[in-house]
HTML snippet that shows the backbone in 3Dmol.js (N, CA, C, O; Angstrom):
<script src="https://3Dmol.org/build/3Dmol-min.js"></script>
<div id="view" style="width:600px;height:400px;position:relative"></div>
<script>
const pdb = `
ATOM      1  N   UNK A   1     102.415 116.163 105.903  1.00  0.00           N
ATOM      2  CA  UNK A   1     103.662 116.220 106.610  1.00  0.00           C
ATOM      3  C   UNK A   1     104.443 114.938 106.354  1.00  0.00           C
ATOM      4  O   UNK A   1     103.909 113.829 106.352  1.00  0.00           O
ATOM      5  N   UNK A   2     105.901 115.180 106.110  1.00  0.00           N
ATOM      6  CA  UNK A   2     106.651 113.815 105.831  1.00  0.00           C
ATOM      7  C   UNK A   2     106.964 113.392 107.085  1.00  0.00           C
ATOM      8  O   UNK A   2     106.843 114.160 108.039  1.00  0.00           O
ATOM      9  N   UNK A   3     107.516 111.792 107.272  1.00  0.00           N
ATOM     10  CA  UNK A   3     108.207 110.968 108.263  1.00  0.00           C
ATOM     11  C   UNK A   3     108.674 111.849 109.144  1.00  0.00           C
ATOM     12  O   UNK A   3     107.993 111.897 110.169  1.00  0.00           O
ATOM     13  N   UNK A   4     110.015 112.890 109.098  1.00  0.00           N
ATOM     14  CA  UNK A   4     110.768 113.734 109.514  1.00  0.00           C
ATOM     15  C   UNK A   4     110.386 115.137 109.493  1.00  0.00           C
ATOM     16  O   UNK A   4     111.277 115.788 110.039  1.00  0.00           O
ATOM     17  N   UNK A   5     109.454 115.856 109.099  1.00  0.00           N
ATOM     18  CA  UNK A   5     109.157 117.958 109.150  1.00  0.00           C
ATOM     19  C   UNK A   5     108.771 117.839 110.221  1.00  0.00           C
ATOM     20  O   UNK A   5     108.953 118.901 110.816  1.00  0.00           O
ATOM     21  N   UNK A   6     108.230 116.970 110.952  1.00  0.00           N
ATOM     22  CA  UNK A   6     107.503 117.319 112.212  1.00  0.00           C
ATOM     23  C   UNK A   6     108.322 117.842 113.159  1.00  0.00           C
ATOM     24  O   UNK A   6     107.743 118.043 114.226  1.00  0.00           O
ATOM     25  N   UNK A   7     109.521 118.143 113.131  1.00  0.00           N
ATOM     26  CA  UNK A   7     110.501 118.339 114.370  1.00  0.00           C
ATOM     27  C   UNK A   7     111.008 119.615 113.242  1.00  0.00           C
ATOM     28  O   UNK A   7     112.167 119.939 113.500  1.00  0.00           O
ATOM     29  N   UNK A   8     110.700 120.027 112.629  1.00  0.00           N
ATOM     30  CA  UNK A   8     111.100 121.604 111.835  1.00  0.00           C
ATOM     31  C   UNK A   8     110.431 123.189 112.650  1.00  0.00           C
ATOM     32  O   UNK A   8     110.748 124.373 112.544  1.00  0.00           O
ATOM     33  N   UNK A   9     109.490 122.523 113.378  1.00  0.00           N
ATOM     34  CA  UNK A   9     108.666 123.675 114.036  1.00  0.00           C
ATOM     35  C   UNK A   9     109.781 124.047 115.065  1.00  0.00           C
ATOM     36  O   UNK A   9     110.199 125.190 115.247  1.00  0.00           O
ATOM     37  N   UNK A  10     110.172 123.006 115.663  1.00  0.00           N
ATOM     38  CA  UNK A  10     111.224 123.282 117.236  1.00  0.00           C
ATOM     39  C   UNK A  10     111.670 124.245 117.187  1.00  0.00           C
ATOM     40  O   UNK A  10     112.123 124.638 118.261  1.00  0.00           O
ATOM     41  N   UNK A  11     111.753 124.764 116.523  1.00  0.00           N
ATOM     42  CA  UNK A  11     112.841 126.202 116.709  1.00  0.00           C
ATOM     43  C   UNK A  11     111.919 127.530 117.241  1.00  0.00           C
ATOM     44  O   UNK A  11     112.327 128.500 117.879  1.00  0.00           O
ATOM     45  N   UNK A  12     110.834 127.308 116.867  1.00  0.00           N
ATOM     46  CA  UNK A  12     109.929 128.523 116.956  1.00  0.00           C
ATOM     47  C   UNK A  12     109.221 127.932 118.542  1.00  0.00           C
ATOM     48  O   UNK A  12     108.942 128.752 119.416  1.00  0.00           O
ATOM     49  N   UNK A  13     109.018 126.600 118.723  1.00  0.00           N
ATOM     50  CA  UNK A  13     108.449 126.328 119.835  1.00  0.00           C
ATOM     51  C   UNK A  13     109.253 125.634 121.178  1.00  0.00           C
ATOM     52  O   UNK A  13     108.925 124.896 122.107  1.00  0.00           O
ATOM     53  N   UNK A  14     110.618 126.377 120.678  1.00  0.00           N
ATOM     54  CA  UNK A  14     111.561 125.856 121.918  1.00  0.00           C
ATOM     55  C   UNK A  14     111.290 126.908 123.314  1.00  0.00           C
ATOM     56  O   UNK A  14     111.358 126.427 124.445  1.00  0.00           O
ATOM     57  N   UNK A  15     110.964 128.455 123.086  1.00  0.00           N
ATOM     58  CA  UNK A  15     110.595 129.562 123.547  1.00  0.00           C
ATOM     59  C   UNK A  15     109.282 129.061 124.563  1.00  0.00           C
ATOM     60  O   UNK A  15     109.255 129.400 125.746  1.00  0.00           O
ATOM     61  N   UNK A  16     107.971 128.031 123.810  1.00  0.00           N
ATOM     62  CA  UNK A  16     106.872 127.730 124.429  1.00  0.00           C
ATOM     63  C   UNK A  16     106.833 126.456 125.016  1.00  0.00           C
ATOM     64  O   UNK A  16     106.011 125.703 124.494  1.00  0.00           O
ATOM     65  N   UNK A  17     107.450 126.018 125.903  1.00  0.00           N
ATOM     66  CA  UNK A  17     107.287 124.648 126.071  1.00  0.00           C
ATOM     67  C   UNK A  17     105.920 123.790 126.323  1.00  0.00           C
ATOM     68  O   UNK A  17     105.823 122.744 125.681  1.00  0.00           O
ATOM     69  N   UNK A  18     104.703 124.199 127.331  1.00  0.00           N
ATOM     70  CA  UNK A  18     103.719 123.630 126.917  1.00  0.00           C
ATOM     71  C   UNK A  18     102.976 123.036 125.380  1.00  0.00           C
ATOM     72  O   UNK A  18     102.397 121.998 125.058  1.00  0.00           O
ATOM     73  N   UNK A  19     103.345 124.282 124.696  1.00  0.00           N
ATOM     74  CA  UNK A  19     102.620 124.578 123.373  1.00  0.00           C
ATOM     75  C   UNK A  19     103.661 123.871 122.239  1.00  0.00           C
ATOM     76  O   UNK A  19     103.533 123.833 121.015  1.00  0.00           O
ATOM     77  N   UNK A  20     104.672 123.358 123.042  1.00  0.00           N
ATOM     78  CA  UNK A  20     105.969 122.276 122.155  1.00  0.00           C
ATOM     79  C   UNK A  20     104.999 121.233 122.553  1.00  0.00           C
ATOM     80  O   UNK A  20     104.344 120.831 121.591  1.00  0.00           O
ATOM     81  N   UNK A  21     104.700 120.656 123.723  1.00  0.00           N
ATOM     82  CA  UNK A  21     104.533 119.370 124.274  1.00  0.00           C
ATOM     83  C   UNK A  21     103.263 118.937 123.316  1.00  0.00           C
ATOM     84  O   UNK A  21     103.240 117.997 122.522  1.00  0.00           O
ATOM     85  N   UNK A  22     102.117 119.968 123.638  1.00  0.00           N
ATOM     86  CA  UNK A  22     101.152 119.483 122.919  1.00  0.00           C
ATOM     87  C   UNK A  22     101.375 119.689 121.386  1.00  0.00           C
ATOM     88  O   UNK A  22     100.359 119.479 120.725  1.00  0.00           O
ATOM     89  N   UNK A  23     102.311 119.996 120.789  1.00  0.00           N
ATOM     90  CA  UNK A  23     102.502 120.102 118.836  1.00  0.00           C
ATOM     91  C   UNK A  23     102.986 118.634 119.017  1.00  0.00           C
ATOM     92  O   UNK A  23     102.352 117.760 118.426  1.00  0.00           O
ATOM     93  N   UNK A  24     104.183 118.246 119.876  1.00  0.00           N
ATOM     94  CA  UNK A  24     104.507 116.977 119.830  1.00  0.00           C
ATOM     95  C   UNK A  24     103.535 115.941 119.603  1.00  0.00           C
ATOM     96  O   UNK A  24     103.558 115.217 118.608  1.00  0.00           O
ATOM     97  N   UNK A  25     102.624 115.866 120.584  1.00  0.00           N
ATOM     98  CA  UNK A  25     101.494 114.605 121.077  1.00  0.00           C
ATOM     99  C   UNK A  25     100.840 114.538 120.067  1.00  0.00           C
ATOM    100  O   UNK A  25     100.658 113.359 119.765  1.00  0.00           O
ATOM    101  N   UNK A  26     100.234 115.462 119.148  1.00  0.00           N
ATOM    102  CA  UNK A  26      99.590 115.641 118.386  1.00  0.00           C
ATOM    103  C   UNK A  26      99.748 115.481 116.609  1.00  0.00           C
ATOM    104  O   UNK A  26      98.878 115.258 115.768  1.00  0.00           O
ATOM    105  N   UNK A  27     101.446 115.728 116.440  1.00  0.00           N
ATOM    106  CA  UNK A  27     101.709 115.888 115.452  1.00  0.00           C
ATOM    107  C   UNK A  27     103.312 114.864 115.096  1.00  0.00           C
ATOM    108  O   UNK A  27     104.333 115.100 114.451  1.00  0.00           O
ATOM    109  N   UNK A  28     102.841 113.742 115.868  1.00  0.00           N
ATOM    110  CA  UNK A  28     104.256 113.091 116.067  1.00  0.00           C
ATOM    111  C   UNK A  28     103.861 111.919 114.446  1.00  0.00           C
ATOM    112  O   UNK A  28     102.636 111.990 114.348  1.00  0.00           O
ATOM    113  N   UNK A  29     104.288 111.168 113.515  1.00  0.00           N
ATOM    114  CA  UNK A  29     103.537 110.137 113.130  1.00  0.00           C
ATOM    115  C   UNK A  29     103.781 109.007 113.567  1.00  0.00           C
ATOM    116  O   UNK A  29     104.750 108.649 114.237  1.00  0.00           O
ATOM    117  N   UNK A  30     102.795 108.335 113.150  1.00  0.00           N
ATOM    118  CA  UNK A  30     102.464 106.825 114.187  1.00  0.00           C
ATOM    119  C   UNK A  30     103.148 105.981 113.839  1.00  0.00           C
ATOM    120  O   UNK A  30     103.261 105.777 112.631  1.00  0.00           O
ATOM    121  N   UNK A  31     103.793 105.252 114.707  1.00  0.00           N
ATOM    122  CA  UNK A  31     104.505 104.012 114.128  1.00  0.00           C
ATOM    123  C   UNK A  31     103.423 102.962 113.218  1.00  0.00           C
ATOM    124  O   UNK A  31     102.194 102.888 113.190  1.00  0.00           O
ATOM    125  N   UNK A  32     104.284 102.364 112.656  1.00  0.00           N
ATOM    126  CA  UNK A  32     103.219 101.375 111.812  1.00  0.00           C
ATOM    127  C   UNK A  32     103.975 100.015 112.106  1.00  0.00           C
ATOM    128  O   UNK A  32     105.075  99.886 112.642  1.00  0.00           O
ATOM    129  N   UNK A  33     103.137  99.044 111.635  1.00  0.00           N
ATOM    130  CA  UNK A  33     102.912  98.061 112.065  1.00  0.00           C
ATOM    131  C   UNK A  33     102.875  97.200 110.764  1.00  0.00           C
ATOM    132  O   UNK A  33     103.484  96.156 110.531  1.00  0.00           O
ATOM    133  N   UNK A  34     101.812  98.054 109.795  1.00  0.00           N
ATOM    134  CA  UNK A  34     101.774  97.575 108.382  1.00  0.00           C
ATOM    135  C   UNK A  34     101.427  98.254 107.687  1.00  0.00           C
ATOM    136  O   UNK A  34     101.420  99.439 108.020  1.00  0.00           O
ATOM    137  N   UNK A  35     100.994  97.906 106.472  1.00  0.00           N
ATOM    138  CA  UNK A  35     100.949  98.905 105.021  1.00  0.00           C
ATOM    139  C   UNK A  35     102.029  99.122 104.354  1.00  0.00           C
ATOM    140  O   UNK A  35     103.004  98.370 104.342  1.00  0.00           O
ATOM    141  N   UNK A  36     101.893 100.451 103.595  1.00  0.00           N
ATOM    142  CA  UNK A  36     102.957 100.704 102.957  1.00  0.00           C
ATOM    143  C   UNK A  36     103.905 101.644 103.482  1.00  0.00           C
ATOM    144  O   UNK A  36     104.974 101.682 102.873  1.00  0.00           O
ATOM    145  N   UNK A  37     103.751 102.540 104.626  1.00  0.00           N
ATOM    146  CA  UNK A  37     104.166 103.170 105.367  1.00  0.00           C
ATOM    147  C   UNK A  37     105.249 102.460 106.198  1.00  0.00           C
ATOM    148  O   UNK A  37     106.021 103.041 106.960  1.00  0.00           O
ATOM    149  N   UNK A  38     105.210 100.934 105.926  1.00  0.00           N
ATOM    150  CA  UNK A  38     106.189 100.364 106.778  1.00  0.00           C
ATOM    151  C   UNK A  38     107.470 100.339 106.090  1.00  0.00           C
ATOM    152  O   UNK A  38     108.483 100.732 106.668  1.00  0.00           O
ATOM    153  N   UNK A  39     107.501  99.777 104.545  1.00  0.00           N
ATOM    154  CA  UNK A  39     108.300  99.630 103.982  1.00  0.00           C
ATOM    155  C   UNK A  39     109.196 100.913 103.394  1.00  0.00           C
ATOM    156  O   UNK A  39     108.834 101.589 102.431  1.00  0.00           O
ATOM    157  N   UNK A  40     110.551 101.148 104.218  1.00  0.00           N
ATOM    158  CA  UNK A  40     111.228 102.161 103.357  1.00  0.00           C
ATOM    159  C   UNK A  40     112.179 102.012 102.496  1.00  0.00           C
ATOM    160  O   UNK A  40     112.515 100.832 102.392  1.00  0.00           O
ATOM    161  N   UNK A  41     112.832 102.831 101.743  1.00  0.00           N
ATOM    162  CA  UNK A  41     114.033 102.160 101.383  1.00  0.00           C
ATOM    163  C   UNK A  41     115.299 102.107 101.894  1.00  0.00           C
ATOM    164  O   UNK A  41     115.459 102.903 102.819  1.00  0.00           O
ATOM    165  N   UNK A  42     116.229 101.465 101.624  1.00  0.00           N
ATOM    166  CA  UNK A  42     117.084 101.550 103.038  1.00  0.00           C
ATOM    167  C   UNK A  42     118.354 102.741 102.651  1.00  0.00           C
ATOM    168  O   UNK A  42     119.134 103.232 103.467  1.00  0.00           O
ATOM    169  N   UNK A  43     118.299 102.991 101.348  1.00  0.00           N
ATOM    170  CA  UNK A  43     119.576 104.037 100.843  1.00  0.00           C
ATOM    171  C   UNK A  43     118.571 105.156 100.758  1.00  0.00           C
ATOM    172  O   UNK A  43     119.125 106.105 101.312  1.00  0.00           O
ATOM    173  N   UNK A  44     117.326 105.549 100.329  1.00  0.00           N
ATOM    174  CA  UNK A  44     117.469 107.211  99.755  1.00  0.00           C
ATOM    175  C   UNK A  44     116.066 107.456 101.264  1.00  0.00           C
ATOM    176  O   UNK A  44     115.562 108.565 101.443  1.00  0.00           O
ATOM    177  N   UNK A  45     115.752 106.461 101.973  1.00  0.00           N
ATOM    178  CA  UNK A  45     114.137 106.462 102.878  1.00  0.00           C
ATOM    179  C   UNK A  45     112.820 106.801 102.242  1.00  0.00           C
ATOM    180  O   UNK A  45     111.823 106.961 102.947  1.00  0.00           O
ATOM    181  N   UNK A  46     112.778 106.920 100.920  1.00  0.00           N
ATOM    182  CA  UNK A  46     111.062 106.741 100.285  1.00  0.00           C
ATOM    183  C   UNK A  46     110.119 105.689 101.081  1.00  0.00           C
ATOM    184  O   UNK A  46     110.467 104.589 101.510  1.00  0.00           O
ATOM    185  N   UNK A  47     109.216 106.116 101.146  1.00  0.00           N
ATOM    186  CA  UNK A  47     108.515 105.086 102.020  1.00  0.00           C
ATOM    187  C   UNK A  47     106.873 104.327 101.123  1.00  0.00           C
ATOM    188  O   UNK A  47     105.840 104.942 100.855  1.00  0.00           O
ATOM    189  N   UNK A  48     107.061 103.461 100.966  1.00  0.00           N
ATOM    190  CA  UNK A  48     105.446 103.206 100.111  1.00  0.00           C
ATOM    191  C   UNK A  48     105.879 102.192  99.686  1.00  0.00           C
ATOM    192  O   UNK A  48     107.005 101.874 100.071  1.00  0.00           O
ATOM    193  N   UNK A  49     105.266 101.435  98.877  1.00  0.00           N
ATOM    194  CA  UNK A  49     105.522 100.409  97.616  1.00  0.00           C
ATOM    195  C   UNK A  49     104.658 101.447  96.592  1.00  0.00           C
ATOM    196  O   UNK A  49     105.087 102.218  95.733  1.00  0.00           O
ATOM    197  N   UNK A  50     103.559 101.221  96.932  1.00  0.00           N
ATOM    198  CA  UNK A  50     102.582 102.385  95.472  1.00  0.00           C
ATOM    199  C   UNK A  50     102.299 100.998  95.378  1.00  0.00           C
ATOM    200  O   UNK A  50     102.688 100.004  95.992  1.00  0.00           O
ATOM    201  N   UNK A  51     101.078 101.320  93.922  1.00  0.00           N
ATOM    202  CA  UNK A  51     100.530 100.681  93.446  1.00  0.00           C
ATOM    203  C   UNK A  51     101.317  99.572  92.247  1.00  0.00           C
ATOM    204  O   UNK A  51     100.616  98.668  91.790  1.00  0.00           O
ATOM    205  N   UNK A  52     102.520  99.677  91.865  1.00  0.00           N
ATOM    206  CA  UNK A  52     102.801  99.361  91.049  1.00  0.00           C
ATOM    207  C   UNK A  52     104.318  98.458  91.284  1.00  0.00           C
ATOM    208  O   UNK A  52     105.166  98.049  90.490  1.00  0.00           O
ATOM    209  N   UNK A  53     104.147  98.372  93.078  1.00  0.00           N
ATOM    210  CA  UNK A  53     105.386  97.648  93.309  1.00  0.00           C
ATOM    211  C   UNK A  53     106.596  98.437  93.370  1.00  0.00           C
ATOM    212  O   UNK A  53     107.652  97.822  93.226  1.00  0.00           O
ATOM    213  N   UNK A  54     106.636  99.664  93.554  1.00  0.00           N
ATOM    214  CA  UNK A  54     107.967 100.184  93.493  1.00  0.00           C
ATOM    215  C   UNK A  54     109.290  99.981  94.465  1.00  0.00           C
ATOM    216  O   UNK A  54     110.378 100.528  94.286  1.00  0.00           O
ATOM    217  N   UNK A  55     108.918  98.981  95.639  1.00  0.00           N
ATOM    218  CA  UNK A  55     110.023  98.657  96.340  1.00  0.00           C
ATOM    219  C   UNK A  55     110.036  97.585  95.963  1.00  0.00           C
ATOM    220  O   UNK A  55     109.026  96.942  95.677  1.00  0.00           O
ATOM    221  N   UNK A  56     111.416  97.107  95.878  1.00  0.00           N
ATOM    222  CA  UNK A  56     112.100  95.667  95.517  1.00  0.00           C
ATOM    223  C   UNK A  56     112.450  95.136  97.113  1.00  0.00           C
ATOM    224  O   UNK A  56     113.446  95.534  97.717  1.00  0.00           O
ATOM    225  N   UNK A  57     111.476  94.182  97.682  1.00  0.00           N
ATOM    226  CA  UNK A  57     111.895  93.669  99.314  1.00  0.00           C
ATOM    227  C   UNK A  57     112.756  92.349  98.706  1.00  0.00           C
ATOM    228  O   UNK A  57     113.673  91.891  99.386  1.00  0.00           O
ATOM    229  N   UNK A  58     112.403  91.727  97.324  1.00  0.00           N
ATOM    230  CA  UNK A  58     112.719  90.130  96.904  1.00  0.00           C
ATOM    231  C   UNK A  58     114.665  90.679  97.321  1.00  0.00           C
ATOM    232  O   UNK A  58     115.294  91.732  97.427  1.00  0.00           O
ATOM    233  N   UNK A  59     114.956  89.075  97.439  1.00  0.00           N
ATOM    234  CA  UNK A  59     116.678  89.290  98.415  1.00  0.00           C
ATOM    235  C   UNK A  59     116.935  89.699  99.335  1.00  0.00           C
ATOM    236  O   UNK A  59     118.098  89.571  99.717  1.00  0.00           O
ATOM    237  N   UNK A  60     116.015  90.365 100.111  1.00  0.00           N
ATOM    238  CA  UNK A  60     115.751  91.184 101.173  1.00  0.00           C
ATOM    239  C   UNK A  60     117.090  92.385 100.740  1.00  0.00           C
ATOM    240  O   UNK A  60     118.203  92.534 101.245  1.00  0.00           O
ATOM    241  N   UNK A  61     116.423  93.092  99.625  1.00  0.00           N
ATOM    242  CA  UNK A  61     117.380  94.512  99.223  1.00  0.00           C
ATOM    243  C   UNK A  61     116.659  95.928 100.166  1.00  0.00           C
ATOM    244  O   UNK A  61     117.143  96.892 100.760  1.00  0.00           O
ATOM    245  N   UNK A  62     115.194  95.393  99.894  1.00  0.00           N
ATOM    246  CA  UNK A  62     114.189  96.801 100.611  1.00  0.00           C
ATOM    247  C   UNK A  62     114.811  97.817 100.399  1.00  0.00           C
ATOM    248  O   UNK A  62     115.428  98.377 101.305  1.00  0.00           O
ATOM    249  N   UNK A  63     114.762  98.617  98.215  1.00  0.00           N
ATOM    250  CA  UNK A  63     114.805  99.305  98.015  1.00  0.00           C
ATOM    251  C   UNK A  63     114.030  99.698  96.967  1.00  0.00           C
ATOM    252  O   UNK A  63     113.382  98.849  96.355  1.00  0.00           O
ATOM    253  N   UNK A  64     113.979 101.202  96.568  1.00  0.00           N
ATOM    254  CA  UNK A  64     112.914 101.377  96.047  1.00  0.00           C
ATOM    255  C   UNK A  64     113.351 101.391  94.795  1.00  0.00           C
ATOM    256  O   UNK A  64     114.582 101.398  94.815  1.00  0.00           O
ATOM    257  N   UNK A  65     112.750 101.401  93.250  1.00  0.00           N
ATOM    258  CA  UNK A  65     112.977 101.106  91.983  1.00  0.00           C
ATOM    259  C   UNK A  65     113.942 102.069  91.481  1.00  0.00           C
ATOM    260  O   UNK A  65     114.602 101.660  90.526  1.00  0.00           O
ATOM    261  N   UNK A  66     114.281 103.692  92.041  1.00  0.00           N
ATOM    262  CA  UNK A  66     114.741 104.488  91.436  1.00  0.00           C
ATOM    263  C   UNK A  66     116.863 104.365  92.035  1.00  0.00           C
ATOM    264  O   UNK A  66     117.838 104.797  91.420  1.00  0.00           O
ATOM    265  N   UNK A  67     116.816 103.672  93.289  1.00  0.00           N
ATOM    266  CA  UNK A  67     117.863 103.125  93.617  1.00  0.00           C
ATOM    267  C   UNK A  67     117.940 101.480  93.489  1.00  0.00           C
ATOM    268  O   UNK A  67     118.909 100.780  93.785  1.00  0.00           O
ATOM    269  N   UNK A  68     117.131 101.204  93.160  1.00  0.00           N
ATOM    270  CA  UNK A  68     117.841 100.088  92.103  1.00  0.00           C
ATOM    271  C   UNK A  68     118.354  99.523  90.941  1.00  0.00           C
ATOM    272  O   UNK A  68     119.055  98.580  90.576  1.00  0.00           O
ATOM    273  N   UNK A  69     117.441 100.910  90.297  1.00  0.00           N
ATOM    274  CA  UNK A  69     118.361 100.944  89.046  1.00  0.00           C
ATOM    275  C   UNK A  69     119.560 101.953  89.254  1.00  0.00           C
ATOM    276  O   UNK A  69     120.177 101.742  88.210  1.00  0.00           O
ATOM    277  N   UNK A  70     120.268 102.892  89.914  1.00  0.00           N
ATOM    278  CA  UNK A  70     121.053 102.798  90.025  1.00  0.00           C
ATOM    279  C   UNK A  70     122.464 102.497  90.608  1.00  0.00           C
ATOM    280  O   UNK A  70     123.447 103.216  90.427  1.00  0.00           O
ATOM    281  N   UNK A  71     122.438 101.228  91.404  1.00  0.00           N
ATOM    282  CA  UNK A  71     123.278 100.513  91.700  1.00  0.00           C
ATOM    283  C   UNK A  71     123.345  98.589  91.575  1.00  0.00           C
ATOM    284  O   UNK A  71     124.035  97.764  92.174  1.00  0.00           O
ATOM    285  N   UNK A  72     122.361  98.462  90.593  1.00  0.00           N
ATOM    286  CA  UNK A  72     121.669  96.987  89.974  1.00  0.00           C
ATOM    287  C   UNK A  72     123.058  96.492  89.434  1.00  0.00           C
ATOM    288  O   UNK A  72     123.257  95.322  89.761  1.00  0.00           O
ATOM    289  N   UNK A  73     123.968  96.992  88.778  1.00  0.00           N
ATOM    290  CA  UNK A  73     125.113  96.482  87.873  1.00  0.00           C
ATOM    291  C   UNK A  73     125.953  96.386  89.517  1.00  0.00           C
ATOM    292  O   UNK A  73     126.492  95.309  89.776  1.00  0.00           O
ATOM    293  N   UNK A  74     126.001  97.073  90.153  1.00  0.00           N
ATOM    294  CA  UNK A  74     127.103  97.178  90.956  1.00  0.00           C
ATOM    295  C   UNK A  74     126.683  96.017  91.972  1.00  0.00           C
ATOM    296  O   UNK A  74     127.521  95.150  92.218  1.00  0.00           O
ATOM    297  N   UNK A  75     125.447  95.962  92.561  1.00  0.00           N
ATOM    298  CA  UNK A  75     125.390  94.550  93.201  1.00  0.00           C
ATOM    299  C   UNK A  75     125.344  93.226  92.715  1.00  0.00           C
ATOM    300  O   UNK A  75     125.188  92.230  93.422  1.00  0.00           O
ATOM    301  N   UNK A  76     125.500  93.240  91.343  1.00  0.00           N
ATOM    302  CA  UNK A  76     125.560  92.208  90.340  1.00  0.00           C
ATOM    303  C   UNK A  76     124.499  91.845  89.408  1.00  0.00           C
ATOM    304  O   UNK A  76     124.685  90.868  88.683  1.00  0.00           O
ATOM    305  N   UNK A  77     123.329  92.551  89.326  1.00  0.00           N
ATOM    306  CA  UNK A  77     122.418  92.024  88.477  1.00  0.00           C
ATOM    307  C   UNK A  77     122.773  92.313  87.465  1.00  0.00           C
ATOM    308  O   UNK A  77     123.783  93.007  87.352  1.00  0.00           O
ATOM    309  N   UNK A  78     122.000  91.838  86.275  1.00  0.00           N
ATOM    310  CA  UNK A  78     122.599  92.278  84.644  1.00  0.00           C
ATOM    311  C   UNK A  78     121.522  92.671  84.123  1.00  0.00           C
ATOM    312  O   UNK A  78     120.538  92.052  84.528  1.00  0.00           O
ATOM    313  N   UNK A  79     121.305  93.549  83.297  1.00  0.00           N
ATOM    314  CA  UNK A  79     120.242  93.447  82.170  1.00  0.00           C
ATOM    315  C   UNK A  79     120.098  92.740  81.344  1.00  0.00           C
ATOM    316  O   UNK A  79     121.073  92.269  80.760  1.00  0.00           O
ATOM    317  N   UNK A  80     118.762  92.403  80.990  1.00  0.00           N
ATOM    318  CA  UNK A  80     118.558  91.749  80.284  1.00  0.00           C
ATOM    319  C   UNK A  80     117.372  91.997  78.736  1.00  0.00           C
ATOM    320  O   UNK A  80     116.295  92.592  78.761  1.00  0.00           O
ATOM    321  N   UNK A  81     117.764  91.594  78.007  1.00  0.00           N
ATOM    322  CA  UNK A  81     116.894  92.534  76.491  1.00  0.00           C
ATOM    323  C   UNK A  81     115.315  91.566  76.305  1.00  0.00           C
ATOM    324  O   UNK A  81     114.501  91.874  75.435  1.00  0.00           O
TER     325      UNK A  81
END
`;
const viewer = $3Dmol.createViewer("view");
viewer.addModel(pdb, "pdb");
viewer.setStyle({}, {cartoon: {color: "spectrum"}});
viewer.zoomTo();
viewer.render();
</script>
């Protein structure tokens, strides 16, 4: 289940309210504190780094590699060969 599906059921369990309360308690996700679950990105919300570093936190941008390359020219970085 992602960050956000958990509230996709509501519609079917607006009819049951006990049986809402306990899908809630049960199926809410946990705030975090740390890991990689903490870090999202702040334009598209991917959440992870991965293994390979895929969020850029350096500048404090806290975004992930696939929106940074496309808006890298526009916040000023340059490529470089």
């Amino acid at each position: 289940m992602t960050t956000s599906s958990h509230e996709k059921a509501f519609t079917q369990l607006n009819n049951k309210p006990i049986v809402k309360q306990k899908f809630i308690k049960h199926n809410t996700p946990k705030k975090r504190k740390c890991g990689i679950g903490v870090k999202k990105c702040k334009r598209c919300g991917r959440n992870g780094a991965g293994r390979n570093g895929a969020h850029i936190s350096m500048y404090n941008l806290g975004l992930c590699r696939q929106c940074f390359r496309d808006i890298a020219l526009i916040i000023g970085f340059k490529k470089f060969n």
